[in-house]
C-alpha positions in Angstrom: 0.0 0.0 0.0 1.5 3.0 -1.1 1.4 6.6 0.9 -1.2 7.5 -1.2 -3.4 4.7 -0.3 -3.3 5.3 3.0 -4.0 9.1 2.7 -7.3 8.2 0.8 -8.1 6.1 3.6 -8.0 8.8 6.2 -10.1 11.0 4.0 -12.7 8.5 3.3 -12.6 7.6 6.9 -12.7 11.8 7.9 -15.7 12.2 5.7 -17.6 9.2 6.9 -16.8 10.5 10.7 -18.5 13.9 9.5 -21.0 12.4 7.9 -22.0 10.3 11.1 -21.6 13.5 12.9 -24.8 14.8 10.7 -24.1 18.8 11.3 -22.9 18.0 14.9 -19.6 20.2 15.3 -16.8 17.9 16.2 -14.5 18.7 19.3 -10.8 17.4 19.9 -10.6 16.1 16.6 -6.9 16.7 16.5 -5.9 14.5 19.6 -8.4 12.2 18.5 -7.2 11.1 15.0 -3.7 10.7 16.8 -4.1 8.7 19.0 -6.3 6.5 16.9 -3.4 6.3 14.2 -0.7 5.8 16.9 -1.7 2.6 18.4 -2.0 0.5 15.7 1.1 2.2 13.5 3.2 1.6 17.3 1.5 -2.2 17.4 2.6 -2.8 13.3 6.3 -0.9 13.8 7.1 -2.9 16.8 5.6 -6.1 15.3 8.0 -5.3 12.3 11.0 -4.5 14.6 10.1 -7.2 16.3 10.1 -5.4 19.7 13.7 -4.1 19.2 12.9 -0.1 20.5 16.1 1.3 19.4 15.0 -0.3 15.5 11.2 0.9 16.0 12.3 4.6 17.1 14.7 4.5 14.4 12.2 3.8 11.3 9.5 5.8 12.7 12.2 8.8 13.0 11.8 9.4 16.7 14.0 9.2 20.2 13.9 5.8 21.9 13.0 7.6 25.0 9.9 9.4 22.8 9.0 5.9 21.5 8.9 4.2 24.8 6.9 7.2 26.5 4.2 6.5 23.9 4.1 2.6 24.0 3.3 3.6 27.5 0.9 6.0 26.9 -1.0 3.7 24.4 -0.7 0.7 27.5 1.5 -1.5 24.8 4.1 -1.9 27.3 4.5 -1.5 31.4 
């Protein structure tokens, strides 16, 4: 699946949201769609890296410290 794939899925999946929304204004949309993309991209990368932090921080461009705080956050590690 190609970035551009992925891009049209968040759209379609955007406009269906607002759609179910019917004219309702939406509130904390921002911190919403993150933390709905980061769990599962955190769950894939570490499945890929299998579990190796130092690798998974690496390909997803972040600290090691950065990547472990948010495994935390998401409950994907103690």
């Amino acid at each position: 699946m190609s970035k551009k794939n992925i891009e049209e899925c968040v759209r379609t999946s955007l406009e269906g949201y607002f759609k179910d929304l019917r004219g309702t204004e939406p509130d904390g949309m921002y911190d919403m769609m993150v933390r709905i993309v980061e769990k599962p991209m955190l769950e894939v990368v570490m499945q890929q890296a299998e579990h190796n932090q130092s690798r998974a921080a690496q390909w997803l461009g972040l600290n090691r410290n950065t990547l472990r705080k948010k495994l935390v956050e998401h409950k994907l590690i103690k």
